[in-house]
Each structure stands twice: as structure tokens, then as C-alpha cells.
PDB file of N, CA, C and O in Angstrom:
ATOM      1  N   UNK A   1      21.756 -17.149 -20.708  1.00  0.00           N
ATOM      2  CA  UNK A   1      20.400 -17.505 -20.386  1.00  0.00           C
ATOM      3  C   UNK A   1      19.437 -16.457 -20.935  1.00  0.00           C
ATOM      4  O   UNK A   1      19.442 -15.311 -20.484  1.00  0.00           O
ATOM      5  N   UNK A   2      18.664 -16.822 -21.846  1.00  0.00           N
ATOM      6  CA  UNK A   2      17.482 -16.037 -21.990  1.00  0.00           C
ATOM      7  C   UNK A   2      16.511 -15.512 -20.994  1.00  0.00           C
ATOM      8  O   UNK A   2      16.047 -16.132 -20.038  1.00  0.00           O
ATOM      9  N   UNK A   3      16.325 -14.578 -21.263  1.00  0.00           N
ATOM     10  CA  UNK A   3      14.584 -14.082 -20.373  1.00  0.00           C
ATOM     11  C   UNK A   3      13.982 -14.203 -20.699  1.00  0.00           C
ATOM     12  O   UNK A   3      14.046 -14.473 -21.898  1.00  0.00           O
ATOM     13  N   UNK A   4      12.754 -14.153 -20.078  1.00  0.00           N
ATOM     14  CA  UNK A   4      11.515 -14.943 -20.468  1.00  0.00           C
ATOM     15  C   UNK A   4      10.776 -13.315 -20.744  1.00  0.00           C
ATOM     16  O   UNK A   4      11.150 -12.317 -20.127  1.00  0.00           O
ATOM     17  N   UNK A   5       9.596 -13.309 -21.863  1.00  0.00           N
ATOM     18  CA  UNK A   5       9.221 -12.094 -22.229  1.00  0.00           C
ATOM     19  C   UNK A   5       8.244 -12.371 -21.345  1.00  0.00           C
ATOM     20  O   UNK A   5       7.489 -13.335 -21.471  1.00  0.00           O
ATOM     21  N   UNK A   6       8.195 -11.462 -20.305  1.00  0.00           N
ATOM     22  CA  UNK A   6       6.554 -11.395 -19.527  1.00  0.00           C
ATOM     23  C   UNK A   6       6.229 -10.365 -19.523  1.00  0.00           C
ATOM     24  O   UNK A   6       7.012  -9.436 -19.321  1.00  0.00           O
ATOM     25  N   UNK A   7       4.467 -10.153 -19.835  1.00  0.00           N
ATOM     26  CA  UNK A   7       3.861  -9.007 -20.524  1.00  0.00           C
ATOM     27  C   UNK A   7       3.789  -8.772 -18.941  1.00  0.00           C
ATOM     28  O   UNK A   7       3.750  -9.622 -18.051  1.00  0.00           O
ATOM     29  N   UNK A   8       3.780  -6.960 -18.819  1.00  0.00           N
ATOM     30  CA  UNK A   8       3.472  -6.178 -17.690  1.00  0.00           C
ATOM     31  C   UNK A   8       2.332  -6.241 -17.113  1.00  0.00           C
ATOM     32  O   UNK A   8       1.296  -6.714 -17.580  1.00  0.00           O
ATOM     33  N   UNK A   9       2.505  -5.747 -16.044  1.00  0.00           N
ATOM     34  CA  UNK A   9       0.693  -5.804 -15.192  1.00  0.00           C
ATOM     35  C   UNK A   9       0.116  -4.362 -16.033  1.00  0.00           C
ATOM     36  O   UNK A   9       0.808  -3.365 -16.241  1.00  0.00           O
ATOM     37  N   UNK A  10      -0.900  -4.490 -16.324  1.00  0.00           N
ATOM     38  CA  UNK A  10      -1.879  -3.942 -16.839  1.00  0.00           C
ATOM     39  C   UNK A  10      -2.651  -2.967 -15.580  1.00  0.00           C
ATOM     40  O   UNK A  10      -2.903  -3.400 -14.456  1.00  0.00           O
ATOM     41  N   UNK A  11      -2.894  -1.835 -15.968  1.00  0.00           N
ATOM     42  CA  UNK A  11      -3.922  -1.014 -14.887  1.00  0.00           C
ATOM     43  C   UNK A  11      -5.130  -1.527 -15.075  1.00  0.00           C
ATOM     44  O   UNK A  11      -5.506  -2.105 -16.095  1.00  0.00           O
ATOM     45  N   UNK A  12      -6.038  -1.235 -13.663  1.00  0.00           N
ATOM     46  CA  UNK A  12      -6.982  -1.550 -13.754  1.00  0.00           C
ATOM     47  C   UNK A  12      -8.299  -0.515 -14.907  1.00  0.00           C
ATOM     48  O   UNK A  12      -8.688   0.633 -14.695  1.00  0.00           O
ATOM     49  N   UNK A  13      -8.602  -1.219 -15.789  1.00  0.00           N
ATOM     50  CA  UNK A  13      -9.709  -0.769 -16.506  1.00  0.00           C
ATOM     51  C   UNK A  13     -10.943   0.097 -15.949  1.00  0.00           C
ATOM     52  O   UNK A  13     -11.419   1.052 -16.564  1.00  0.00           O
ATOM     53  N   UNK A  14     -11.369  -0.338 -14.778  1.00  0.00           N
ATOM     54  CA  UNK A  14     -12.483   0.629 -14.286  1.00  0.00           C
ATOM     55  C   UNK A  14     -11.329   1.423 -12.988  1.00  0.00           C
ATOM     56  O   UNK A  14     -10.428   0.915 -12.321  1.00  0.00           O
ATOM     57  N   UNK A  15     -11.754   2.552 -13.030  1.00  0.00           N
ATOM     58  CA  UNK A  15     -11.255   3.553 -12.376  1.00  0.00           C
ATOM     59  C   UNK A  15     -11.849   3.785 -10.833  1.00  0.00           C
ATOM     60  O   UNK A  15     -13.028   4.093 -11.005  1.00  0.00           O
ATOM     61  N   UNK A  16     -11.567   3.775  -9.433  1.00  0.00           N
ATOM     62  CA  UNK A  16     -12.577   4.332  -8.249  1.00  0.00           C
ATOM     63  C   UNK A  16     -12.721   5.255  -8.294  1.00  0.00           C
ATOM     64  O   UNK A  16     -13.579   5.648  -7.503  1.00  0.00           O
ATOM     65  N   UNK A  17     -12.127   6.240  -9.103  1.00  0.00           N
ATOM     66  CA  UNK A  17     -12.630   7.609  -8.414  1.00  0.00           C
ATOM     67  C   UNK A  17     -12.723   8.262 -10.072  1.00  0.00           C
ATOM     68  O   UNK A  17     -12.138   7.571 -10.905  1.00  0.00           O
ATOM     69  N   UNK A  18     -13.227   9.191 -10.455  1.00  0.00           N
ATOM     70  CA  UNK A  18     -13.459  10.267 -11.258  1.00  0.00           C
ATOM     71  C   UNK A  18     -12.500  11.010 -11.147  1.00  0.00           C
ATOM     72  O   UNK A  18     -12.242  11.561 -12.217  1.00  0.00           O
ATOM     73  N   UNK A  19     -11.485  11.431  -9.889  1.00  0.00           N
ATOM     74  CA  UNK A  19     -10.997  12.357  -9.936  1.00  0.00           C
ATOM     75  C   UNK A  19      -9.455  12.366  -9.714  1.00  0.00           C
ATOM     76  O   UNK A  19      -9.034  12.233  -8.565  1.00  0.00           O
ATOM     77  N   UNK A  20      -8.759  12.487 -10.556  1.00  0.00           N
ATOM     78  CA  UNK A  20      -6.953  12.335 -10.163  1.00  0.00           C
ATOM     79  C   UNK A  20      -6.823  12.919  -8.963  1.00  0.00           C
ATOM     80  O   UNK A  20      -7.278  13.969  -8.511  1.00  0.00           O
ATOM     81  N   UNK A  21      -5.735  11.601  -8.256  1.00  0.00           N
ATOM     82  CA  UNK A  21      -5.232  11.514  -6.827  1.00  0.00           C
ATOM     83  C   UNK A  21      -6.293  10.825  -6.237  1.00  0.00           C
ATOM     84  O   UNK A  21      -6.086  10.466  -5.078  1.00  0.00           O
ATOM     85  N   UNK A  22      -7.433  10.531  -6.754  1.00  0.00           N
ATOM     86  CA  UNK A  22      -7.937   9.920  -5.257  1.00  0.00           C
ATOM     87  C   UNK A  22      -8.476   8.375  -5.459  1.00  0.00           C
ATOM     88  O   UNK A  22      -8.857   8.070  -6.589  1.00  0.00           O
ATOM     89  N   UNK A  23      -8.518   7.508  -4.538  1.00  0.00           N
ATOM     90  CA  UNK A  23      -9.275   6.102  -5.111  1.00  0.00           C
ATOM     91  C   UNK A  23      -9.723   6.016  -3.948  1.00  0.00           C
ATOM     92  O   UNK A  23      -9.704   6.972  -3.173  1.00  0.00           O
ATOM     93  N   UNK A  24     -10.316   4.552  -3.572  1.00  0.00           N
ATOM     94  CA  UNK A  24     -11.100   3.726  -2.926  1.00  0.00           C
ATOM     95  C   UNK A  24     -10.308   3.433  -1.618  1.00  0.00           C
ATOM     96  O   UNK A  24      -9.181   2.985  -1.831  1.00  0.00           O
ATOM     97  N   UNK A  25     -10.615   3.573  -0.447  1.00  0.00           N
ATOM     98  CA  UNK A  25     -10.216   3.026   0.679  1.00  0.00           C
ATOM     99  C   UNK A  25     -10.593   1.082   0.908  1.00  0.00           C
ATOM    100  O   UNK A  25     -11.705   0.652   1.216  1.00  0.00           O
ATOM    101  N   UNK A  26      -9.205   0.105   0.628  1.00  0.00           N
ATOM    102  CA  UNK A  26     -10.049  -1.252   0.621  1.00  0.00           C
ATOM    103  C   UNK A  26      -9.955  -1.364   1.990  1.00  0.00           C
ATOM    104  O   UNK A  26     -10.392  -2.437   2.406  1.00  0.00           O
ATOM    105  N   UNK A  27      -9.472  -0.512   2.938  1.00  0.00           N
ATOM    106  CA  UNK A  27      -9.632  -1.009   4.501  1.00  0.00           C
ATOM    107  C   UNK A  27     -11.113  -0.819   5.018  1.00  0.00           C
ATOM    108  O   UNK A  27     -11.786  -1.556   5.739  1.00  0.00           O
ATOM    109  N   UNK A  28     -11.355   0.155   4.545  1.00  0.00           N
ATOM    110  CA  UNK A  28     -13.173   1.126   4.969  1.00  0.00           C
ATOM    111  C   UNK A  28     -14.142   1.698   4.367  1.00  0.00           C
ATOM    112  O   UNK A  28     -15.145   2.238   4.834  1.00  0.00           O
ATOM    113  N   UNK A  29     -13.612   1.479   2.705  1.00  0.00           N
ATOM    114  CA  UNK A  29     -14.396   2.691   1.629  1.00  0.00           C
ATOM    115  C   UNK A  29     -13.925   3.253   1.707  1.00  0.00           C
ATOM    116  O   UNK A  29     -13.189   3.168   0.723  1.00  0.00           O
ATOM    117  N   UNK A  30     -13.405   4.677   2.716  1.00  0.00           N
ATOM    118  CA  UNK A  30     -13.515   5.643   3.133  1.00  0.00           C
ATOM    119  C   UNK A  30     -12.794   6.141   1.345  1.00  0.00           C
ATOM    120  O   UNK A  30     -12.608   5.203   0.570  1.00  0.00           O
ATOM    121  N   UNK A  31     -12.515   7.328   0.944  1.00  0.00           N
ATOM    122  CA  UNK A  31     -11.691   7.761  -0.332  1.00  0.00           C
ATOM    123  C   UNK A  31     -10.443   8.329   0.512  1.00  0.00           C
ATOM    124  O   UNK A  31     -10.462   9.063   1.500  1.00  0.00           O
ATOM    125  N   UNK A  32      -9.174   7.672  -0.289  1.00  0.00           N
ATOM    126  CA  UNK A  32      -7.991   8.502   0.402  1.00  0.00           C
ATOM    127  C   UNK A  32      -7.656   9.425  -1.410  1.00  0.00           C
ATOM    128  O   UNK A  32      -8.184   9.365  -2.520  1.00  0.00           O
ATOM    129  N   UNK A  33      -6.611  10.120  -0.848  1.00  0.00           N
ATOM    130  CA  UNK A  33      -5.633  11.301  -1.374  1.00  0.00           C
ATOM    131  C   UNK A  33      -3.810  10.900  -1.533  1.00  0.00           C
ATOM    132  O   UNK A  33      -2.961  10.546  -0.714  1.00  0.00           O
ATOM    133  N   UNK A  34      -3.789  11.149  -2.898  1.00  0.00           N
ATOM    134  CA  UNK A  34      -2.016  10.773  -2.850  1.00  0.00           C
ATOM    135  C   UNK A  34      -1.600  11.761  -3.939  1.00  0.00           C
ATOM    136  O   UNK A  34      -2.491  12.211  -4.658  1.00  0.00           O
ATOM    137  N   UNK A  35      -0.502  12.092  -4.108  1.00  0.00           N
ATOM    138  CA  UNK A  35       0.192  12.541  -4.839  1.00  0.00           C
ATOM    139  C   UNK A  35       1.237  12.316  -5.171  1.00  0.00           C
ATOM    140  O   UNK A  35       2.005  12.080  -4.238  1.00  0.00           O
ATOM    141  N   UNK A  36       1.700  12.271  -6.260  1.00  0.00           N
ATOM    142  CA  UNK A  36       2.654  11.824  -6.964  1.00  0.00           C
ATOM    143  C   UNK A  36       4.293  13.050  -6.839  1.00  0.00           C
ATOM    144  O   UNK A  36       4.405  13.875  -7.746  1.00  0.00           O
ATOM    145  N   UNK A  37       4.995  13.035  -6.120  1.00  0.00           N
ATOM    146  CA  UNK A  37       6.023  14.087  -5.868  1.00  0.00           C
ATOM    147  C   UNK A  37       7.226  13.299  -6.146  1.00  0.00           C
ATOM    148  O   UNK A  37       7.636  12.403  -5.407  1.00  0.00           O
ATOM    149  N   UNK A  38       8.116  13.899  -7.926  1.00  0.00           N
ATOM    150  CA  UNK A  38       9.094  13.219  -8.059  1.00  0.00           C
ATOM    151  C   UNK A  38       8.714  11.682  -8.064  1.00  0.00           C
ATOM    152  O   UNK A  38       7.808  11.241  -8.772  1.00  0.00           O
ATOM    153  N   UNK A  39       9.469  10.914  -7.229  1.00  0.00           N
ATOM    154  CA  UNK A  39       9.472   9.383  -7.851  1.00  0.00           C
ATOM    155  C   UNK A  39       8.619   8.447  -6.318  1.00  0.00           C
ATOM    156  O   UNK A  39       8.218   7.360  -5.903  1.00  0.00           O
ATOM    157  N   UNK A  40       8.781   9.870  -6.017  1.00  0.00           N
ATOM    158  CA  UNK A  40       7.672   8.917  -4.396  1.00  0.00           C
ATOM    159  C   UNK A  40       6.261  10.072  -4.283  1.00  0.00           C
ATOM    160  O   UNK A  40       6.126  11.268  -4.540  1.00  0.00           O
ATOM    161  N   UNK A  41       5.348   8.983  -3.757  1.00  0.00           N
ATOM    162  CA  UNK A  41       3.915   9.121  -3.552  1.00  0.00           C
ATOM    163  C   UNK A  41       3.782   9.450  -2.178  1.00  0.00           C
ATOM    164  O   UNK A  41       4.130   8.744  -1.232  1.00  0.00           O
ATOM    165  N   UNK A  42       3.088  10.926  -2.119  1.00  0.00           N
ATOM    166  CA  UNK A  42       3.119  11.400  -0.753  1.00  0.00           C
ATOM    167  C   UNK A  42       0.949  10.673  -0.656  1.00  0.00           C
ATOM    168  O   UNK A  42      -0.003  10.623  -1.435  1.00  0.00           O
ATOM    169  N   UNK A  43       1.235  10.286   0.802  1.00  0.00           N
ATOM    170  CA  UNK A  43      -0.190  10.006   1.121  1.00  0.00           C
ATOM    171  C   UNK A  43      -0.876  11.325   1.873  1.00  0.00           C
ATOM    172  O   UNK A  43      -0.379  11.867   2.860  1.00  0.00           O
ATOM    173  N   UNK A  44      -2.221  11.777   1.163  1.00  0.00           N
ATOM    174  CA  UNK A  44      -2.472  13.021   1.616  1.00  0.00           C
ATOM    175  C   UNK A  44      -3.579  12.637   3.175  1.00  0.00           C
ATOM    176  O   UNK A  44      -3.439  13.118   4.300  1.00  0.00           O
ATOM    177  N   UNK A  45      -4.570  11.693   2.731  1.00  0.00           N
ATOM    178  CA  UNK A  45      -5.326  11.549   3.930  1.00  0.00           C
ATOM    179  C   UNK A  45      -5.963  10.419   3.365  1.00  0.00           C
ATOM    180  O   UNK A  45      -5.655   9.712   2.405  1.00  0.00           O
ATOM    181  N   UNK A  46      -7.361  10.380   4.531  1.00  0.00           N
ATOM    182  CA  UNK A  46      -8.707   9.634   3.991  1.00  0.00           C
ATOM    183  C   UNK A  46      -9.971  10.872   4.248  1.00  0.00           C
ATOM    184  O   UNK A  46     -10.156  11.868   4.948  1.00  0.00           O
ATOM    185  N   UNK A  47     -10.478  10.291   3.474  1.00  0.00           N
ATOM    186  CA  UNK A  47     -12.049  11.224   3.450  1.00  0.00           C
ATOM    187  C   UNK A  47     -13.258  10.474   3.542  1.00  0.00           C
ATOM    188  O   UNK A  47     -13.294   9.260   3.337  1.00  0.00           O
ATOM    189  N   UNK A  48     -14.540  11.370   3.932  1.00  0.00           N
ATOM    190  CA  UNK A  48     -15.626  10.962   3.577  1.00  0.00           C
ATOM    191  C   UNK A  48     -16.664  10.959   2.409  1.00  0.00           C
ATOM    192  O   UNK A  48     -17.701  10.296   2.396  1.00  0.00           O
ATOM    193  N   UNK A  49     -16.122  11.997   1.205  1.00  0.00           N
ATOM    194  CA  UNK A  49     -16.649  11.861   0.327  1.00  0.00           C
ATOM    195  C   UNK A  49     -15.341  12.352  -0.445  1.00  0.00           C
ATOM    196  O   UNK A  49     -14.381  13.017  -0.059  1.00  0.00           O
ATOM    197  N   UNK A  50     -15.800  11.522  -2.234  1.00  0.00           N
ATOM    198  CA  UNK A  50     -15.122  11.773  -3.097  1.00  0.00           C
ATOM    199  C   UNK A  50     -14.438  12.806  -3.178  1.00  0.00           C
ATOM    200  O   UNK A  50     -13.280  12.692  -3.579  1.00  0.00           O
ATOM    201  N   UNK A  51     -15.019  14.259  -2.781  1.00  0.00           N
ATOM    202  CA  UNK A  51     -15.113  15.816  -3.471  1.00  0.00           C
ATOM    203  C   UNK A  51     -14.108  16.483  -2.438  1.00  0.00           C
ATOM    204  O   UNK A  51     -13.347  17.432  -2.623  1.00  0.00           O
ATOM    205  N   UNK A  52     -14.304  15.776  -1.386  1.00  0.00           N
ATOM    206  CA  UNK A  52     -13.236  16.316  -0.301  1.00  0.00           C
ATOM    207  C   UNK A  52     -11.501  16.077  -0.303  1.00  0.00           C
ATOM    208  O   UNK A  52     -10.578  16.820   0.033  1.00  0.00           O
ATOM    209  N   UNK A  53     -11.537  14.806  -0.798  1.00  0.00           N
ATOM    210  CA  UNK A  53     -10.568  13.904  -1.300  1.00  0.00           C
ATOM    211  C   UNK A  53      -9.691  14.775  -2.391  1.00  0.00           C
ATOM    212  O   UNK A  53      -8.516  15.132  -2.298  1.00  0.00           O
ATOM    213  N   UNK A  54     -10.577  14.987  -3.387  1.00  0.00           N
ATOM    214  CA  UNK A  54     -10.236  15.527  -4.365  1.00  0.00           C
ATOM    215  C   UNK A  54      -9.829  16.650  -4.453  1.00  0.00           C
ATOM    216  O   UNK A  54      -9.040  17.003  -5.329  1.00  0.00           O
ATOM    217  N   UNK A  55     -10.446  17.647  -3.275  1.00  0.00           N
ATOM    218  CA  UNK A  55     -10.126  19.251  -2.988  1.00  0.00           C
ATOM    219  C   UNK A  55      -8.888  19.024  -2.475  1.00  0.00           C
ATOM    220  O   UNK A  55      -7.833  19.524  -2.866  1.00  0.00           O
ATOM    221  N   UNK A  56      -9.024  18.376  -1.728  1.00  0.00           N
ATOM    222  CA  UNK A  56      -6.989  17.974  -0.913  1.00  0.00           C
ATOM    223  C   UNK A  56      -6.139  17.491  -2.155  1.00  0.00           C
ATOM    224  O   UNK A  56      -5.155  18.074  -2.611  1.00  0.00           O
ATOM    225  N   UNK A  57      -6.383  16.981  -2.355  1.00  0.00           N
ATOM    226  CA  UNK A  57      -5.246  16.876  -4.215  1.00  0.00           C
ATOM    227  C   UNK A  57      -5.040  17.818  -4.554  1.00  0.00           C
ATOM    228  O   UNK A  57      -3.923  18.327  -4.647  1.00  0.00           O
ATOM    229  N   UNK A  58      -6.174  18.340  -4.852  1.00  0.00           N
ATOM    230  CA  UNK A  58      -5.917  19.885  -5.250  1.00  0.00           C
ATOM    231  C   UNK A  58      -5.128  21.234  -5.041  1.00  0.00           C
ATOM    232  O   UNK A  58      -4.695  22.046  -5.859  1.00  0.00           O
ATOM    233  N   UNK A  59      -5.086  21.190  -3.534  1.00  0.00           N
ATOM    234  CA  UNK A  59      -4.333  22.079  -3.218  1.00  0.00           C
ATOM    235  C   UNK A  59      -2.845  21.946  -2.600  1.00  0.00           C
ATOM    236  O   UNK A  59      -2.031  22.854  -2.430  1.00  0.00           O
ATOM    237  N   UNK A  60      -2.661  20.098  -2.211  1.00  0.00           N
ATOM    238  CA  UNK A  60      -1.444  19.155  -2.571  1.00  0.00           C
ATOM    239  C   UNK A  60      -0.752  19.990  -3.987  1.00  0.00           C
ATOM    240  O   UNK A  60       0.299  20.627  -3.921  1.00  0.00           O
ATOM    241  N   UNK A  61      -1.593  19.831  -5.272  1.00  0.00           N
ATOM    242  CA  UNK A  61      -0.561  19.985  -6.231  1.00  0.00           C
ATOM    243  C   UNK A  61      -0.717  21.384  -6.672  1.00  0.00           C
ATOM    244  O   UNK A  61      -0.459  21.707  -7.832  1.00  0.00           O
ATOM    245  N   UNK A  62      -1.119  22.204  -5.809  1.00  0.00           N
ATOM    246  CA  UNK A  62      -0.405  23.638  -6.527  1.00  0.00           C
ATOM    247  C   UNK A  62       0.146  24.009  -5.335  1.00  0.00           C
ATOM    248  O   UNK A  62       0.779  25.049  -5.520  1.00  0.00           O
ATOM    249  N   UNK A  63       0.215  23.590  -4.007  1.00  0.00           N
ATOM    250  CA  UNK A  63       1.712  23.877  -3.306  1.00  0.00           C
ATOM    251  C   UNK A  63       2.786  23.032  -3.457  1.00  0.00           C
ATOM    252  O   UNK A  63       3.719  23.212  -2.674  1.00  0.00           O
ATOM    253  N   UNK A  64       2.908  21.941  -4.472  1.00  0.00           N
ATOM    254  CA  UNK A  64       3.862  20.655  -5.016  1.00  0.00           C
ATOM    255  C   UNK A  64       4.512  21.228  -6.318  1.00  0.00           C
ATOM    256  O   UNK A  64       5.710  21.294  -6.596  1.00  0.00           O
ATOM    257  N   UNK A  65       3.270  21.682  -7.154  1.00  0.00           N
ATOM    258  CA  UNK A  65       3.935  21.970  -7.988  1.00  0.00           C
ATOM    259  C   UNK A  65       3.646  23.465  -8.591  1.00  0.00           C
ATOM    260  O   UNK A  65       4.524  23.767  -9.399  1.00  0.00           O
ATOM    261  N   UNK A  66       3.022  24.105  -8.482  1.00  0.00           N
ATOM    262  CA  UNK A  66       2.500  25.601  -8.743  1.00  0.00           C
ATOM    263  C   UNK A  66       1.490  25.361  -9.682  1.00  0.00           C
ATOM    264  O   UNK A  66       0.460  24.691  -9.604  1.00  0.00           O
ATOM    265  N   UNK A  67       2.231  26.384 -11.060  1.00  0.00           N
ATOM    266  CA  UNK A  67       2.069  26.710 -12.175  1.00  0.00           C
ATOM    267  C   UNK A  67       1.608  25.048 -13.160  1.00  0.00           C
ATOM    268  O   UNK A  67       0.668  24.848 -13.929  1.00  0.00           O
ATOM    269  N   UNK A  68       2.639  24.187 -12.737  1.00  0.00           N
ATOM    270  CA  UNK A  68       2.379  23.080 -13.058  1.00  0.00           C
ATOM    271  C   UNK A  68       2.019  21.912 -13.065  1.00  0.00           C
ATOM    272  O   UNK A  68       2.504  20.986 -13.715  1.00  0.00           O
ATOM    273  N   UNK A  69       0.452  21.885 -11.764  1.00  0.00           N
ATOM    274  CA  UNK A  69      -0.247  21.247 -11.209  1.00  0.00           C
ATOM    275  C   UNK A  69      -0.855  21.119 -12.171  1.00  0.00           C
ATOM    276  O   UNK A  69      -1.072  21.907 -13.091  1.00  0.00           O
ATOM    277  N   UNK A  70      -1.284  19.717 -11.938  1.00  0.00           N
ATOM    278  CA  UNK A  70      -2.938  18.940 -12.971  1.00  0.00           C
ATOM    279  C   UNK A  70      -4.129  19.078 -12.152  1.00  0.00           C
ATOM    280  O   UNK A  70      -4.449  18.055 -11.547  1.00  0.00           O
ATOM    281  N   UNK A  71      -4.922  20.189 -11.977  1.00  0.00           N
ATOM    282  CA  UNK A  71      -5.921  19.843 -10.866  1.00  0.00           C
ATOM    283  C   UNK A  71      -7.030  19.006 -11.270  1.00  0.00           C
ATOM    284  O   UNK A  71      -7.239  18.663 -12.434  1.00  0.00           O
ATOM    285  N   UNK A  72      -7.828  18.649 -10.134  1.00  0.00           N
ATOM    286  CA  UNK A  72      -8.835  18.446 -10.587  1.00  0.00           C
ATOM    287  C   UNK A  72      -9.956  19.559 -11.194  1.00  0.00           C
ATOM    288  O   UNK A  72     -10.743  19.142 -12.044  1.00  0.00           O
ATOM    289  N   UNK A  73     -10.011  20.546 -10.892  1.00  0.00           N
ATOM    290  CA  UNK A  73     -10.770  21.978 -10.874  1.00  0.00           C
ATOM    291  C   UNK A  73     -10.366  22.742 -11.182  1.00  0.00           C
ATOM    292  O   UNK A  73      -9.361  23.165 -10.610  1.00  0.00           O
ATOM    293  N   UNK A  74     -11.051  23.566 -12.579  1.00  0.00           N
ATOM    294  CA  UNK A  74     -10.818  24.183 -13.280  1.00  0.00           C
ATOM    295  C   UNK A  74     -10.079  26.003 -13.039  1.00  0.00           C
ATOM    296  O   UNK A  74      -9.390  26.663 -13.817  1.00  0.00           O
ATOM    297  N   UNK A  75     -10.571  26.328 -11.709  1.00  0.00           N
ATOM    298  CA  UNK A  75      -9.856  27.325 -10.950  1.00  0.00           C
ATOM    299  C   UNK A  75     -10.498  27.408  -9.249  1.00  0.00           C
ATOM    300  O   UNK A  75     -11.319  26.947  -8.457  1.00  0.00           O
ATOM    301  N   UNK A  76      -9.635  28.168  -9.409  1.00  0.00           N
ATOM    302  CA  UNK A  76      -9.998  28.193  -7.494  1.00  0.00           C
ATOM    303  C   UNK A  76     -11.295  28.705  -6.624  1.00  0.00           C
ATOM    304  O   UNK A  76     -11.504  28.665  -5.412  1.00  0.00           O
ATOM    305  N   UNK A  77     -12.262  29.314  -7.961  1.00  0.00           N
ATOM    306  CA  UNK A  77     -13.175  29.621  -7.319  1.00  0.00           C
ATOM    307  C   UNK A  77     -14.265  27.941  -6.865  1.00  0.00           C
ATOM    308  O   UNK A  77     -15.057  27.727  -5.948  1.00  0.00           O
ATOM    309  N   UNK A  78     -13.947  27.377  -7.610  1.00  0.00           N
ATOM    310  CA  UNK A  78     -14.557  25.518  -7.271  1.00  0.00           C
ATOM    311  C   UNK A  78     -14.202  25.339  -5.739  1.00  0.00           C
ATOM    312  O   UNK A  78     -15.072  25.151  -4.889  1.00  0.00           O
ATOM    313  N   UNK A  79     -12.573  25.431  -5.403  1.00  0.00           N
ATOM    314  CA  UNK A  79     -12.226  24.956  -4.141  1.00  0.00           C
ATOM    315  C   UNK A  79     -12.381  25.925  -2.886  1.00  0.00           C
ATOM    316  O   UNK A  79     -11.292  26.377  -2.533  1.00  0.00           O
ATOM    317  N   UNK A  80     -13.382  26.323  -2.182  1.00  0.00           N
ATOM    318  CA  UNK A  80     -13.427  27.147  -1.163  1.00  0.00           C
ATOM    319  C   UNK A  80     -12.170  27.127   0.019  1.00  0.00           C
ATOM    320  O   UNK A  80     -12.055  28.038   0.839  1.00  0.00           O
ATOM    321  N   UNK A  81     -11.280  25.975  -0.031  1.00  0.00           N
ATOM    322  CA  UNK A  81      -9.719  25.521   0.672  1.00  0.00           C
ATOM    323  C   UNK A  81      -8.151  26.290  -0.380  1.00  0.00           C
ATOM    324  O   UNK A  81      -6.988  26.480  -0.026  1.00  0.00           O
ATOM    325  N   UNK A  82      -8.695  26.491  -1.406  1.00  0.00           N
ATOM    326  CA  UNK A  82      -7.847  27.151  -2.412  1.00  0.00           C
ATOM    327  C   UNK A  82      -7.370  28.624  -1.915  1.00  0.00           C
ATOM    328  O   UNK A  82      -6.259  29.086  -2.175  1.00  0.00           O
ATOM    329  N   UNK A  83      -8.502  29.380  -1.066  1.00  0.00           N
ATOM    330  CA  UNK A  83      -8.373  30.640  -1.266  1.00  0.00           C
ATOM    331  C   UNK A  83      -7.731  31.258   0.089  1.00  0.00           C
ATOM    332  O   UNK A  83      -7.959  32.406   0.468  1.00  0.00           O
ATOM    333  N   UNK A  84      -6.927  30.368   0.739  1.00  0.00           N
ATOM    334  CA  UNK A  84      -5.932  30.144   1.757  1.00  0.00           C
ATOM    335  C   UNK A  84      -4.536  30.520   0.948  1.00  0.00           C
ATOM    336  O   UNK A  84      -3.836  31.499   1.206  1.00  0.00           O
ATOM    337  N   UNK A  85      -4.316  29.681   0.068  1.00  0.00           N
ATOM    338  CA  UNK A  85      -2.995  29.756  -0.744  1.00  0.00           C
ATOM    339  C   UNK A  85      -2.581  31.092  -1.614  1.00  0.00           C
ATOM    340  O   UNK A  85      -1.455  31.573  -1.740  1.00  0.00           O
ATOM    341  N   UNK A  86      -3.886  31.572  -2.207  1.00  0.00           N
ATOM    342  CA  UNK A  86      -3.957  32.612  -2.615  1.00  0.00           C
ATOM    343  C   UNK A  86      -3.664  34.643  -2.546  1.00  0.00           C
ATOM    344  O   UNK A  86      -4.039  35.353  -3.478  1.00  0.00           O
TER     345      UNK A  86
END
């Protein structure tokens, strides 16, 4: 029996958030936080604004991954929550 070629789902083209790890809450708006650890997605929270969202990613992936975090922010003087880890 043949398979049938079916083209993949496609990501969505417009993005919710500006900032890796975070999107759109469809229950409330609210912005949640996730991270990607290995082959499962840890859920970090929900927030009230984008920037908060995004600071929690942030410091998600340099205690996830160190040296080899993607932040959103260019160093730690951006994240005033950074300088805990430090």
C-alpha cells in the first residue's frame, strides 16, 4: 500500500510574541513562558506583560542550559532577575 504524500503543518506566519519562549495566552491573553528542555517543553508560567514573560525565559535558559542558552537579552545587565544567578 502506498502512502499518501501529505505536506506538513506549516508554522504560523505571524508570530505573538517578539521574544523566544513566550506567546499568547488563548485562555486570557495573559503571555505565558516555555522552554524547550531536550525533547519535552517545560511550562514556565503566565504573565502580565510581554517583558516579564520573557525575563523568565531568560533565566529558565541559562539555569537549563548555561553557556548555551539563546536568550532573549543581550547580557544580564537588561535582566534585573539575572543577578540572583550570578
Amino acid at each position: 500500500m502506498a502512502k499518501k504524500n501529505t505536506p506538513k503543518k506549516s508554522r504560523s506566519k505571524t508570530q505573538s510574541s517578539k521574544y523566544r519562549g513566550v506567546s499568547r495566552c488563548s485562555k486570557d491573553g495573559r503571555w505565558q513562558a516555555r522552554i524547550r528542555i531536550g525533547s519535552t517543553v517545560k511550562y514556565l508560567g503566565r504573565f502580565r506583560t510581554e517583558l516579564e514573560a520573557a525575563e523568565c525565559y531568560d533565566v529558565a535558559a541559562y539555569q537549563y542550559h548555561g553557556a548555551r542558552a539563546m536568550p532573549n537579552f543581550t547580557s544580564a545587565v537588561d535582566i534585573p532577575s539575572l543577578s540572583i544567578l550570578a
